[in-house]
DSSP file (Angstrom, degrees, kcal/mol; ACC not computed):
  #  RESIDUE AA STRUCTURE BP1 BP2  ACC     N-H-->O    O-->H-N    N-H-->O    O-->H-N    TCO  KAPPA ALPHA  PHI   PSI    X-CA   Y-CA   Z-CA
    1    1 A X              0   0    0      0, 0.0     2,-0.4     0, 0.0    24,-0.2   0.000 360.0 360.0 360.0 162.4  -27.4   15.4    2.7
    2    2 A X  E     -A   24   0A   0     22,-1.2    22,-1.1   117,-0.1     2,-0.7  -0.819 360.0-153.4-153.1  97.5  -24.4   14.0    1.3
    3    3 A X  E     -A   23   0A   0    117,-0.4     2,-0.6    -2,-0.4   119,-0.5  -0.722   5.6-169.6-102.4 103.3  -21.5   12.4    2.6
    4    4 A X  E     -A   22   0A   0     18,-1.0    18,-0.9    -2,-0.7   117,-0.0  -0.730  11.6-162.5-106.1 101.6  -17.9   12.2    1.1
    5    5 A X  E     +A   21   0A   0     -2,-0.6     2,-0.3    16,-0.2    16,-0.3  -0.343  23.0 161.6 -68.8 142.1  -15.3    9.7    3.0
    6    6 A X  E     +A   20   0A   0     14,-2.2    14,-1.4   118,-0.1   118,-0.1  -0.962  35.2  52.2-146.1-177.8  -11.7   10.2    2.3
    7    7 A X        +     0   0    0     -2,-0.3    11,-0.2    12,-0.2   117,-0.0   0.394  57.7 140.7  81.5   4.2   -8.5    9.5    3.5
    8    8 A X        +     0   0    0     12,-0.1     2,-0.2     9,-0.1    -1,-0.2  -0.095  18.4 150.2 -59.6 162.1   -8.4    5.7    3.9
    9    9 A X        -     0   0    0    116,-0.1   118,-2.2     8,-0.0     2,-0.7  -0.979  50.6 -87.4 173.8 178.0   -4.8    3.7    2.9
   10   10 A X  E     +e  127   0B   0     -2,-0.2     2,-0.2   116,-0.2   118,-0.2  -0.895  47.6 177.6-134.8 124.7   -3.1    0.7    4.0
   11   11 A X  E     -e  128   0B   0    116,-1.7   118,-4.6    -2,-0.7     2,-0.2  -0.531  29.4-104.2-114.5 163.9   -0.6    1.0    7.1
   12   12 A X  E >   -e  129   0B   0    116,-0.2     3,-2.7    -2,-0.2    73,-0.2  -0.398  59.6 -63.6 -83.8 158.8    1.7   -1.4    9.2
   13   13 A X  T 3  S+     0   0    0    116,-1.6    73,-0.2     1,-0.2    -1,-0.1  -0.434 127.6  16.3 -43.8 125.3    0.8   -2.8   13.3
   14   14 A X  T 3  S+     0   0    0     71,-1.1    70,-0.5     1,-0.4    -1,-0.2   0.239  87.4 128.0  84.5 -10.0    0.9    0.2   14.8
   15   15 A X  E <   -B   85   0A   0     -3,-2.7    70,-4.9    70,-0.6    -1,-0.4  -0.227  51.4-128.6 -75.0 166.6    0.7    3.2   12.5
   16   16 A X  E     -     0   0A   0     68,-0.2     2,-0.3    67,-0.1    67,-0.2  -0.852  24.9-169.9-113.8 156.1   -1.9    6.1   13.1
   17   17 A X  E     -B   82   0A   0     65,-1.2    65,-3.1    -2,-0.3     2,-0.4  -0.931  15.2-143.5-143.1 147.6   -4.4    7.2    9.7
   18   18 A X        -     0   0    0     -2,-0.3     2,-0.4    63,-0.2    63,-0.2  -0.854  17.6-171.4 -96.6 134.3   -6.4   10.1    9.7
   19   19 A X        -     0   0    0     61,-0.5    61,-2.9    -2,-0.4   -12,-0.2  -0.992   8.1-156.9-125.1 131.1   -9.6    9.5    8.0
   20   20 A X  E     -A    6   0A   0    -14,-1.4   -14,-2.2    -2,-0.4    59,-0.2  -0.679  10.4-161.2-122.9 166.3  -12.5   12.7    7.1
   21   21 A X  E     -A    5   0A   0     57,-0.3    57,-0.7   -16,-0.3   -16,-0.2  -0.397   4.3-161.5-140.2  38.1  -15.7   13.0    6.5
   22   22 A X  E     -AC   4  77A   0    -18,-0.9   -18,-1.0    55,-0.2     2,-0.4   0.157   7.2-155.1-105.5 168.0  -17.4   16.1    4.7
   23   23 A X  E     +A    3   0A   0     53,-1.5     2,-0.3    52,-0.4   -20,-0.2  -0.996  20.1 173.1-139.4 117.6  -21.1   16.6    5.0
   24   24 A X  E     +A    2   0A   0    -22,-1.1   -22,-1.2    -2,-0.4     2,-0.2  -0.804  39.5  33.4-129.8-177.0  -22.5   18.7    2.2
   25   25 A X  S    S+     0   0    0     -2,-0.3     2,-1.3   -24,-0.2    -2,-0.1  -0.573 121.9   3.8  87.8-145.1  -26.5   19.7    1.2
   26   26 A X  S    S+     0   0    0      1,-0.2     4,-0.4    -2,-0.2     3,-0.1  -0.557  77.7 156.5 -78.2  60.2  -29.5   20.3    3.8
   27   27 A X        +     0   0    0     -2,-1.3    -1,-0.2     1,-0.2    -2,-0.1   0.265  60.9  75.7 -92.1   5.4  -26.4   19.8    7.1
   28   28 A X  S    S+     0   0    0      1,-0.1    -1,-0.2     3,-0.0    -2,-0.1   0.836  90.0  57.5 -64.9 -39.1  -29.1   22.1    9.5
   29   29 A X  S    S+     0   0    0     -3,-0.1     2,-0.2     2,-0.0    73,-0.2   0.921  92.3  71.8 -93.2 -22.6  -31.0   19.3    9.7
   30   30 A X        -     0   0    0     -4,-0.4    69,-0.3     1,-0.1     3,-0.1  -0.529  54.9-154.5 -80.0 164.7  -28.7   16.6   11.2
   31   31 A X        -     0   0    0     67,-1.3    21,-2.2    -2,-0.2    22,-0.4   0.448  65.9 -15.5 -99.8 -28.5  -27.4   16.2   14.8
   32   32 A X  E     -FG  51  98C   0     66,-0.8    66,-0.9    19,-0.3     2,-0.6  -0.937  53.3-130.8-174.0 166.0  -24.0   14.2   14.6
   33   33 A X  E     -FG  50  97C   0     17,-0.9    17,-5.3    -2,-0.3     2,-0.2  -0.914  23.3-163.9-134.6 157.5  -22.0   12.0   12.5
   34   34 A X  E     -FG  49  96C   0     62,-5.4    62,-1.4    -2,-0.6     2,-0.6  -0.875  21.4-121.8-134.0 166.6  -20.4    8.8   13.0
   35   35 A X  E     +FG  48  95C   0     13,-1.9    13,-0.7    -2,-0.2     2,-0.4  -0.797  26.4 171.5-113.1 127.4  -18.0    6.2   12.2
   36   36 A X  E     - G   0  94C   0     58,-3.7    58,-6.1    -2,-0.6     2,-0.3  -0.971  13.9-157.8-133.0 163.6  -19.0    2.5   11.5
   37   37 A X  E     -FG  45  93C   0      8,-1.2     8,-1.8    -2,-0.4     2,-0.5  -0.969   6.9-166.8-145.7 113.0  -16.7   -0.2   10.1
   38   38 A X  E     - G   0  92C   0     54,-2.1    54,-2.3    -2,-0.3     2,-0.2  -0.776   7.9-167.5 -81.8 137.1  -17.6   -3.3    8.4
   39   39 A X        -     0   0    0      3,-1.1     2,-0.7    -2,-0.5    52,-0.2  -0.563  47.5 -80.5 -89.7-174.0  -14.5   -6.6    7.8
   40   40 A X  S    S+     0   0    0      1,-0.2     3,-0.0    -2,-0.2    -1,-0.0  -0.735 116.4  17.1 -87.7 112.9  -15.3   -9.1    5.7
   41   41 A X  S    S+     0   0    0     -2,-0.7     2,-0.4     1,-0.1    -1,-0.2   0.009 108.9 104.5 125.4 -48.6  -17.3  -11.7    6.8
   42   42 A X  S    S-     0   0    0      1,-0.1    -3,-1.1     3,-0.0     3,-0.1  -0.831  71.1-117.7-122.2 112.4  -18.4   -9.6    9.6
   43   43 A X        -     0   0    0     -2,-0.4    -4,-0.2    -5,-0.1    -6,-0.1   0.510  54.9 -72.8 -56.9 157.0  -21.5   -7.5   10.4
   44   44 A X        -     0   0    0     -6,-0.1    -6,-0.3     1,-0.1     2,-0.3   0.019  49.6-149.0 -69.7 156.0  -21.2   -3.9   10.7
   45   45 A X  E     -F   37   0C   0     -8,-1.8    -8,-1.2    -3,-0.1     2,-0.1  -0.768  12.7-129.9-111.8 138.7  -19.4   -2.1   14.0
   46   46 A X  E     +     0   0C   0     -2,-0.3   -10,-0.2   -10,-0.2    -9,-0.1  -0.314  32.2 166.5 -44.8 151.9  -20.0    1.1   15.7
   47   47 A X  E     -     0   0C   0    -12,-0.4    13,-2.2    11,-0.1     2,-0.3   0.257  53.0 -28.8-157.4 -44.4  -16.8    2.7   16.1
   48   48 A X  E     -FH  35  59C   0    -13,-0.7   -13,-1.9    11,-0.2     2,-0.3  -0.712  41.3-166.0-178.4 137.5  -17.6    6.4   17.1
   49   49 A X  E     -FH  34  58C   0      9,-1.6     9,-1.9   -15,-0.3     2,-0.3  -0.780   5.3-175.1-119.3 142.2  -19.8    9.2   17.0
   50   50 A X  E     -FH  33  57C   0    -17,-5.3   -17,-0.9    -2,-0.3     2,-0.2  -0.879  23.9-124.0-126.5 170.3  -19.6   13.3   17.9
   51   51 A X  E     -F   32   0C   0      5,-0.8   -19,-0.3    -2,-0.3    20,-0.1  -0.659   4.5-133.8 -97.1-173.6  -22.1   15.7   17.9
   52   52 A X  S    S+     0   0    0    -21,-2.2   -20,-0.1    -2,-0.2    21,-0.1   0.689  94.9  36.5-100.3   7.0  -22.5   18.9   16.1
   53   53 A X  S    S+     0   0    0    -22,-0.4    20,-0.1     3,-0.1   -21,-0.1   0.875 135.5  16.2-111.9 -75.6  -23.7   21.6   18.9
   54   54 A X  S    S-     0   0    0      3,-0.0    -2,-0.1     1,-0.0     3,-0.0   0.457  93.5-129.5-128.1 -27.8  -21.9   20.5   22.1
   55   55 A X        +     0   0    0      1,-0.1    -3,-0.1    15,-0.0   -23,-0.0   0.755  49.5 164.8  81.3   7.5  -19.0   18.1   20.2
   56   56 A X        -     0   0    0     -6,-0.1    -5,-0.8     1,-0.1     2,-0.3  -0.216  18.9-159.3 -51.1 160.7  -19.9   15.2   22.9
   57   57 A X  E     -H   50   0C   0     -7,-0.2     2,-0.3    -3,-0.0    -7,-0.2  -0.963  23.6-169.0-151.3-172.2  -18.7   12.3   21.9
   58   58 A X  E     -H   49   0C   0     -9,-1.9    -9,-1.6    -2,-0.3     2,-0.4  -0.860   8.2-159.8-160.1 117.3  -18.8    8.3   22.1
   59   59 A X  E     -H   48   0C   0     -2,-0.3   -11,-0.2   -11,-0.2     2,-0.1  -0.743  23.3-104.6-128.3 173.3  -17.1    5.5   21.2
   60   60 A X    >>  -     0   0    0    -13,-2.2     3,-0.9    -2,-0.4     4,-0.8  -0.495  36.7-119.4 -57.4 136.8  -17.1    1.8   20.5
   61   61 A X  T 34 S+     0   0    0      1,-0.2    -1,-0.1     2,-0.2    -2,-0.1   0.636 112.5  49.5 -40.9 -47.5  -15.5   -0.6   23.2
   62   62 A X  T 34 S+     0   0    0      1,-0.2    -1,-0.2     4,-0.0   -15,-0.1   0.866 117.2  40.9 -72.7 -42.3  -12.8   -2.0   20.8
   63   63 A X  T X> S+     0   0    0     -3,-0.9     3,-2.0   -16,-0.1     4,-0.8   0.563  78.8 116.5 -81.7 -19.4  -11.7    1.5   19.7
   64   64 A X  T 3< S+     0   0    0     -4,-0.8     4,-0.1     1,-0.2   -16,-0.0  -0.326  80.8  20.2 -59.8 138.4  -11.7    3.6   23.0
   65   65 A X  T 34 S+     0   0    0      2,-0.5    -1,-0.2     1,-0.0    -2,-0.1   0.109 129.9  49.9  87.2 -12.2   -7.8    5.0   24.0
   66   66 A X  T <4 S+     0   0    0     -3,-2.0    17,-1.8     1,-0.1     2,-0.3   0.751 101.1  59.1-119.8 -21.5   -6.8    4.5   20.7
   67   67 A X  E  <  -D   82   0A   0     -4,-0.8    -2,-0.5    15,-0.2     2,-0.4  -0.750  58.2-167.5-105.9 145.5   -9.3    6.2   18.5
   68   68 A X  E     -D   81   0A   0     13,-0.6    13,-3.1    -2,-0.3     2,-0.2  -0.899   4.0-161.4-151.7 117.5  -10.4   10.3   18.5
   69   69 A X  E     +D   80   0A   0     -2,-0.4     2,-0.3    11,-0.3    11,-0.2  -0.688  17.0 165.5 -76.1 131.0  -13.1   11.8   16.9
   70   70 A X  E     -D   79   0A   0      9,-2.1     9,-3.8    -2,-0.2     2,-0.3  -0.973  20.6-144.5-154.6 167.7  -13.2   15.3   16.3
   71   71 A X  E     -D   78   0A   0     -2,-0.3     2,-0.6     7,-0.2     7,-0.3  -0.945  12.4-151.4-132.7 150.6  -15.3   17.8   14.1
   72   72 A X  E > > -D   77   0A   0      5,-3.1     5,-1.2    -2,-0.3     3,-1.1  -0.858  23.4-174.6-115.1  85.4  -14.5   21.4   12.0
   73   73 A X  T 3 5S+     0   0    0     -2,-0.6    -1,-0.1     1,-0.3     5,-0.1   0.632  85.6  60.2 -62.3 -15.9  -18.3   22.8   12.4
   74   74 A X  T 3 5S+     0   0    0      1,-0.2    -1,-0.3    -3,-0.1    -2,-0.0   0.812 112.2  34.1 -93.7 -13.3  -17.1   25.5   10.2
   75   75 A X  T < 5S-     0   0    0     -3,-1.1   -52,-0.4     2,-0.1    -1,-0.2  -0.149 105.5-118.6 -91.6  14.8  -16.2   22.7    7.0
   76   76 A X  T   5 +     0   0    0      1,-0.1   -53,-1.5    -5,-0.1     2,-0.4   0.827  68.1 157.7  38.1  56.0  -19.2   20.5    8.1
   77   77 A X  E   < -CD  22  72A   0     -5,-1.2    -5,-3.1   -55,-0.2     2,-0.5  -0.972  29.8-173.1-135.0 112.5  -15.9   17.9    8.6
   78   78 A X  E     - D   0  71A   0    -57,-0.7     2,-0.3    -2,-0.4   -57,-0.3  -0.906  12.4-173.6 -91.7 112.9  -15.8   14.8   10.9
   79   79 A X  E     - D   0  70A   0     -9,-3.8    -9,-2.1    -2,-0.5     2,-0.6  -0.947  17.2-153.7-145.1-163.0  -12.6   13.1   11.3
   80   80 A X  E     - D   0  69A   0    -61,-2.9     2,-1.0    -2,-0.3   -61,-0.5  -0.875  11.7-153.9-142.0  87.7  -11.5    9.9   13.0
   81   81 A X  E     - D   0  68A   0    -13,-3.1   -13,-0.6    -2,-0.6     2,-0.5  -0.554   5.6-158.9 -96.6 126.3   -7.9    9.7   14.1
   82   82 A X  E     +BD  17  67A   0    -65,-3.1   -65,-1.2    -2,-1.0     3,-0.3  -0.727  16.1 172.6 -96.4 107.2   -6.8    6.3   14.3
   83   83 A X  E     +     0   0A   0    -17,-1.8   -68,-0.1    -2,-0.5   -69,-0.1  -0.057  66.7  22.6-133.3 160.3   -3.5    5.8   16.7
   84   84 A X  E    S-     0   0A   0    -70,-0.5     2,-0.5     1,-0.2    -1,-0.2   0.705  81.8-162.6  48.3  40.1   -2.3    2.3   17.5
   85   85 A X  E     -B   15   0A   0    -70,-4.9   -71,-1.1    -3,-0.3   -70,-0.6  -0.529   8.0-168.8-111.4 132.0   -3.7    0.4   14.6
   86   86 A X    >   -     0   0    0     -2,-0.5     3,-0.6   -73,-0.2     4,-0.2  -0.578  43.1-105.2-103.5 174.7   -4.0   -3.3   14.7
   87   87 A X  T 3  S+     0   0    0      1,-0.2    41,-0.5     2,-0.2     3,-0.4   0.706 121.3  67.4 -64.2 -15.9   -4.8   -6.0   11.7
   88   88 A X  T 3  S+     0   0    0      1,-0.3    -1,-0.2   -49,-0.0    -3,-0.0   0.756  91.7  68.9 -56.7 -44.0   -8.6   -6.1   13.7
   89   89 A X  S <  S+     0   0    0     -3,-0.6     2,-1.1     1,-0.1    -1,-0.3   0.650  73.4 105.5 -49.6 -11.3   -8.8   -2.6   12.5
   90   90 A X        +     0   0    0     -3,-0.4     2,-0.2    -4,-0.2    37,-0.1  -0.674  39.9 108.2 -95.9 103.9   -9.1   -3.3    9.3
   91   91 A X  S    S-     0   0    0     -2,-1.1    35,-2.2    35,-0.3     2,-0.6  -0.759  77.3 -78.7 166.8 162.8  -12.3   -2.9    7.7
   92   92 A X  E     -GI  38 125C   0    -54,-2.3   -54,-2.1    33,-0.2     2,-0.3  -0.810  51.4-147.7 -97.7 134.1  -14.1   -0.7    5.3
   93   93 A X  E     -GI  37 124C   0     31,-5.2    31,-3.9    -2,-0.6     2,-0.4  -0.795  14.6-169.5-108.8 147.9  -15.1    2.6    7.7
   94   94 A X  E     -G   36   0C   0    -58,-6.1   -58,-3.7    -2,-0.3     2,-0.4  -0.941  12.1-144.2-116.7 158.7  -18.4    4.3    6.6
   95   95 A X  E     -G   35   0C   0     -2,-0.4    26,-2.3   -60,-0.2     2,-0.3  -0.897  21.2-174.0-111.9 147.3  -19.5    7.6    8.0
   96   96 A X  E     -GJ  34 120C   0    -62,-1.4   -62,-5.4    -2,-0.4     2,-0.3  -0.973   3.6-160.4-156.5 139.0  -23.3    8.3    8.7
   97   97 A X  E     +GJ  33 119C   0     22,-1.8    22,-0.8    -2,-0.3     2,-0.3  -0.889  10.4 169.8-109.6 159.9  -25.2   11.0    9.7
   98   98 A X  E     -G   32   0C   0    -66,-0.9   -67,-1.3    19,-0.3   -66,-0.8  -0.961  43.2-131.8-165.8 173.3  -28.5   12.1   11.2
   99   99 A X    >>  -     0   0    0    -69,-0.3     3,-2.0    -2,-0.3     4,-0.7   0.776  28.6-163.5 -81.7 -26.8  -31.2   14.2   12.8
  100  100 A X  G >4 S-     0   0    0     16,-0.4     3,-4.7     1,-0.2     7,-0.2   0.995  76.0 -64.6  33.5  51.4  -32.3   11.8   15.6
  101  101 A X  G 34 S-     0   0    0      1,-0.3    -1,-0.2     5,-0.1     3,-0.1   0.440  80.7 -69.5  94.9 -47.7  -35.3   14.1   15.7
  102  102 A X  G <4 S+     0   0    0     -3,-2.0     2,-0.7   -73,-0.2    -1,-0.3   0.712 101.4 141.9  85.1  27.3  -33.6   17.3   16.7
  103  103 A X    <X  -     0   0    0     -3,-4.7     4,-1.8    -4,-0.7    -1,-0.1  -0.674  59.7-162.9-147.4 112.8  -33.1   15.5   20.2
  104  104 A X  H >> S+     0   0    0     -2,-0.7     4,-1.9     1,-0.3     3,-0.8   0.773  98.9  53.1 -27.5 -55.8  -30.6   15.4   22.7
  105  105 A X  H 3> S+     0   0    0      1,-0.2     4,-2.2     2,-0.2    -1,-0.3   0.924 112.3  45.0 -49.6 -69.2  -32.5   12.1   24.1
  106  106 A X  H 3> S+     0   0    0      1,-0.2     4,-0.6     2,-0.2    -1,-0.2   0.566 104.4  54.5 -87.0   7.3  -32.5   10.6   21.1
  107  107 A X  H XX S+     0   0    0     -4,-1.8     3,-2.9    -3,-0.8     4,-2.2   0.970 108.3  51.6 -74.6 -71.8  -29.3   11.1   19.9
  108  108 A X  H 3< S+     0   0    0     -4,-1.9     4,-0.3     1,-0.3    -2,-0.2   0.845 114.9  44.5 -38.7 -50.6  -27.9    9.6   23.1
  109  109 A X  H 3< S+     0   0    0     -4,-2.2    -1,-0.3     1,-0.1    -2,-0.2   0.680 125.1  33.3 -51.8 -11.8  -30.2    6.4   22.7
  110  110 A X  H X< S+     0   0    0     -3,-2.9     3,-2.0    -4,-0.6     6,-0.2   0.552  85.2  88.7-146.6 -25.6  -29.6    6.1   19.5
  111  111 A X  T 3< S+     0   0    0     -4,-2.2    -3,-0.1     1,-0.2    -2,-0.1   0.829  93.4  59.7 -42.5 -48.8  -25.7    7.2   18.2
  112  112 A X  T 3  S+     0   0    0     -4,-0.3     2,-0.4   -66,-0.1    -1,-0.2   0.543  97.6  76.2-103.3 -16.1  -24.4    3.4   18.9
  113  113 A X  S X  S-     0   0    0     -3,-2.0     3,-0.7     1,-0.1     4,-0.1  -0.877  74.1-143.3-129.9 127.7  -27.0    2.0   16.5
  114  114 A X  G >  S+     0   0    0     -2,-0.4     3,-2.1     1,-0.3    -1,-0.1   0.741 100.6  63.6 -65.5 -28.1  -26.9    2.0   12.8
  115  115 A X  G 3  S+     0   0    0      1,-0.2    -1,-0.3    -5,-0.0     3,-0.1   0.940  90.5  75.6 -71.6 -21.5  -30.9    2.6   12.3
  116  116 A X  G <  S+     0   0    0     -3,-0.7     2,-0.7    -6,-0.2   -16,-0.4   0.807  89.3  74.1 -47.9 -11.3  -30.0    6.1   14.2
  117  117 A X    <   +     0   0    0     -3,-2.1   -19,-0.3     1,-0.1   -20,-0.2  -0.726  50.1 178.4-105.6  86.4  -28.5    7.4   10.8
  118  118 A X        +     0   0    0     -2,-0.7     2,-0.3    -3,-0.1   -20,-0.2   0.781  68.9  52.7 -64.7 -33.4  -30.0    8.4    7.8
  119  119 A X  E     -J   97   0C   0    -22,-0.8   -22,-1.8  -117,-0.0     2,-0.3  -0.754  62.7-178.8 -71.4 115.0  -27.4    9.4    5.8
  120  120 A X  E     -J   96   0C   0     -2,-0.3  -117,-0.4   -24,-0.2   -24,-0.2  -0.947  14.6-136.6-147.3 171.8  -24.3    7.3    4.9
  121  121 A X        -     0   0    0    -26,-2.3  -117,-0.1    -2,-0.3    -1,-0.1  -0.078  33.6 -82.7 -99.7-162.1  -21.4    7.7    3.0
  122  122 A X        -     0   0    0   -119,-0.5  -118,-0.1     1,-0.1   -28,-0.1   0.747  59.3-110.5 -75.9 -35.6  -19.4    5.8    0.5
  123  123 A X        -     0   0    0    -28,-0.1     2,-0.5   -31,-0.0   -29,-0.2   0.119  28.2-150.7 115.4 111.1  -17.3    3.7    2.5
  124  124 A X  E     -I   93   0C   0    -31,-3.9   -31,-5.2  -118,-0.1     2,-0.8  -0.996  28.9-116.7-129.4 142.3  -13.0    4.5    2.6
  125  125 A X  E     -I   92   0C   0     -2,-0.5     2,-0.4   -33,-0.3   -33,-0.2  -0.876  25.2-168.2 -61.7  71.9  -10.8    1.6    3.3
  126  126 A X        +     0   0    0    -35,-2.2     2,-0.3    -2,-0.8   -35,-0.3  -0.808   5.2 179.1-114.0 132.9   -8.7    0.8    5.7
  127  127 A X  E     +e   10   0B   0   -118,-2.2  -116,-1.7    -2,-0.4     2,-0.6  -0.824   2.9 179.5-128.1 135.7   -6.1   -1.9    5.9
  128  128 A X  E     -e   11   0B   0    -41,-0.5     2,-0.4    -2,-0.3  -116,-0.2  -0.947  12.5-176.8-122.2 116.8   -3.6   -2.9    8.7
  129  129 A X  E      e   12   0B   0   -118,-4.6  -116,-1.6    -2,-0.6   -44,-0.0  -0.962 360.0 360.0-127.7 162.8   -1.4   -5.5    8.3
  130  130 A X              0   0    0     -2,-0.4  -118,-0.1  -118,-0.2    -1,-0.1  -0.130 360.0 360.0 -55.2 360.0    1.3   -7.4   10.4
């Protein structure tokens, strides 16, 4: 599986960016994709997860009201739209995928947490500033 980030850029306090995901290869075998975001300095964050059968979704504490995850099952496309964006936002976002398994259970234990993923992308860039 193979994972291509796009759409990253650097916006003012308060702008929205859309950021995508595409999923290419052996994509039966995972279960959802997600967004994590490292800053500099600072270890990496959840930031939100969907799945691919049912479209549930989940997000990180910092991000919830302002961030929406959605998926295009038929372009194998996750993307992350970011509303309300402060200089805290800013961080390099990766997208990750995985099977968890084939299992509802363990997808839900396991989306929030980076060892759930096998599969990660390149890494897109996003920058907010003041």
């Amino acid at each position: 599986v193979q994972l291509q980030a796009s759409g990253g850029g650097s916006v003012q306090v308060g702008d929205s960016l859309r950021i995508s995901c595409a999923e290419s290869g052996r994509t039966f075998s995972t279960y959802g994709m997600g967004w994590f975001r490292q800053a500099p300095g600072k270890e990496r964050e959840f930031v939100a997860v969907i799945s691919w059968s049912d479209g549930s979704t989940h997000y990180g504490e910092s991000v919830k009201g302002r961030f929406t995850i959605s998926r295009d099952n038929a372009k194998r496309t996750v993307y992350l739209q970011m509303n309300n964006l402060k200089p805290e936002d800013t961080a390099v976002y990766y997208c990750a995928s995985g099977s968890f398994g084939g299992s509802y259970y363990a997808f839900h234990q396991l989306r929030g947490f980076q060892r759930g993923y096998e599969y990660w992308g390149q890494g897109t860039q996003v920058t907010v500033s003041s």
